[in-house]
C-alpha angles and dihedrals in degrees: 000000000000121000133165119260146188121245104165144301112349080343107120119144133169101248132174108264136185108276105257111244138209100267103167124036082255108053132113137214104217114194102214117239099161127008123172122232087216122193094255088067076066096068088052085051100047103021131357092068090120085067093047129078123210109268096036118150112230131199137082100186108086137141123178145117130292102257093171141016140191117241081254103066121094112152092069140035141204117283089026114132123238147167112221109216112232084238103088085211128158088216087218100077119111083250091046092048089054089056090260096126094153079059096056106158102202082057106044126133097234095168088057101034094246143144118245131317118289113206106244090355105119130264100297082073097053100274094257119160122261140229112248087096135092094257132019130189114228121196125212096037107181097048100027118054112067104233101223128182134277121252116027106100118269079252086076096053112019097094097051069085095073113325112058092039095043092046091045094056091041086056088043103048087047086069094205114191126247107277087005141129142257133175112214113199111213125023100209104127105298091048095049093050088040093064089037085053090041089049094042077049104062103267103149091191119042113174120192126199122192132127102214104087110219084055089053086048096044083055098042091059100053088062099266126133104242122209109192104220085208082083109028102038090123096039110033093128088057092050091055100046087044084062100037098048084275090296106113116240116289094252129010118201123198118217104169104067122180101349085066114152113264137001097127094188088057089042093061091045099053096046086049087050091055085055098061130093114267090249088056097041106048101066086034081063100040102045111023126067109258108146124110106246099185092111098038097054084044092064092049087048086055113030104094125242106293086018129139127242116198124186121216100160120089114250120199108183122095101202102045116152118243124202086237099166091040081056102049092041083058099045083232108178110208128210123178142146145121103296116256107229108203085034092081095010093105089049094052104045089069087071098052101093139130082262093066102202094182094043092248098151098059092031094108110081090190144037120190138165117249098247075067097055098097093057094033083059093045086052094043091048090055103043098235134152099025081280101161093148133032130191119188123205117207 
């Protein structure tokens, strides 16, 4: 099959690989239909290469229909449609069963530390094969893949992968009040369908910030009050209060992580960082600060007193400073974590009608094939040709 794989640092190419095979009684041969490039690809293709080994399959954002099954598997059959969440989770573990199912416990990277697999994210979640191939093996097949209708486009259902889950836990751990506000940083993909959940939810005010311009219109247009960090990069906290009685929004959610604007001195770590040997990288990573705290220490600049600050973007850096006295002084209460995805799946399904109240069906703003994937990252990661939202089709 062809699938796309990482090769080093801004190196990804679509290469032939060997078929995947039922392995366990319960596992499933999905053929791929739709499957997201997501902005957290983006950290495997800049800066986690130390974690990553040439030939990896990338990619945890996949949709598509059961081509094969183990003689264990009876809640699906062959030629049934499914989406296949990023958190390799069993869905019966203790964690699952809390609704933790980045936590899984049958799946957790012990040896790294780590909460449960991810499906194409490194070796500190577990080095499974991902999903921006033509076919993916999916483990725990009866209690993991979400069976979704036939005939809406993959469009309808495809984010209930990544997007829609991870946005809808970012909006609910930021508890925002009835009526209330909340300022989301970064408006990619999780931050876009973050500000269209926190609206559908009952946020009268919804702020974006961003500084790429069809991401600010995108955003305008959807009814959120855009700040373009291009003019307010020094002074963002004052913008927000101008526009909340001088109080700050009543949560803030980050949505941007370590790839955050700025922070020169970080920057140049973290691309130092990428140069090094594996054996070198690894504990820098893992033990020295190396993460780009620009949008974090915004959000505690903007959240109000007694506000809540959640985090949504992936951090990387052990060590990372937090403003710990600027937090307590402000009673900010923090929420943060990988999104778990079943967890919110059944609050989420009733909104994806053909009404499309989140705008899900026309969310993509390309579709590609996947022999189109390497160029589709290097535009994505520059954030070139108004691309917010990629779908490849194998």
């Amino acid at each position: 099959m062809r699938a796309l794989t990482w090769q080093g640092k801004r190196d990804v190419r679509v290469d032939e690989v060997p078929d995947p095979r039922i392995e366990k009684p319960d596992d499933v041969i999905v053929q791929v239909t739709s499957t997201g490039i997501c902005g957290s690809d983006l950290h495997l293709y800049e800066v986690l290469g130390p974690f990553l080994d040439a030939g990896d399959i990338l990619g945890h954002e996949a949709m598509g229909v059961v081509a094969e099954k183990g003689p264990g598997v009876t809640e699906l059959a062959v030629g049934d449609r499914v989406v296949i969440p990023f958190n390799v989770s069993c869905n019966t573990c203790w964690m699952c069963r809390q609704g933790l199912q980045s936590q899984c416990e049958t799946t957790q990277v012990t040896s790294m530390g780590s909460g449960g697999s991810l499906f194409g994210y490194t070796k500190l979640y577990g080095q499974v094969p991902g999903g921006q191939a033509e076919l993916l093996r999916v483990p725990f097949g009866n209690t993991l893949p979400i069976k979704v209708p036939e005939g809406p486009p993959d469009d309808r259902f495809v984010y209930l992968s990544d997007v829609l889950p991870t946005a809808w836990q970012a909006v609910e751990y930021a508890d925002i009040p009835p009526g209330g506000s909340v300022t989301v940083l970064g408006l990619g993909p999780i931050g876009d369908m973050a500000t269209r959940i926190a609206r559908l939810r009952g946020a009268e005010l919804v702020i974006g910030v961003d500084l790429v311009d069809t991401r600010l219109e995108r955003a305008r247009r959807n009814g959120v009050t855009v700040i373009d960090l291009r003019h307010h990069e020094k002074d963002l906290g004052d913008a927000v209060r101008e526009l909340t009685q001088g109080r700050g929004t009543d949560a803030v959610i980050d949505a941007v992580g370590l790839e955050a604007h700025g922070a020169p001195v970080a920057k140049a770590a973290q691309w130092a960082t990428g140069l090094l040997p594996d054996k070198l990288a690894r504990p820098l990573m893992e033990k020295a600060g190396v993460d780009r705290m620009g949008a974090l220490l915004a959000g505690v600049d903007a959240v109000r007193r007694g506000g809540t600050l959640s985090i949504s973007g992936v951090y990387g850096g052990a060590a990372s400073p937090m403003p710990l006295l600027t937090m307590f002084d402000k009673q900010i209460q923090v929420r943060m974590g990988q999104a778990n995805v079943w967890r919110w799946v059944e609050d989420i399904r009733p909104h994806l009608t053909d009404d499309d109240p989140l705008g899900v069906d026309t969310f993509a703003t390309h579709h590609l094939p996947l022999q189109d994937a390497p160029a589709a990252y290097a535009t994505f990661q520059a954030k070139e040709d108004g691309m917010v939202k990629t779908l490849l089709k194998p």
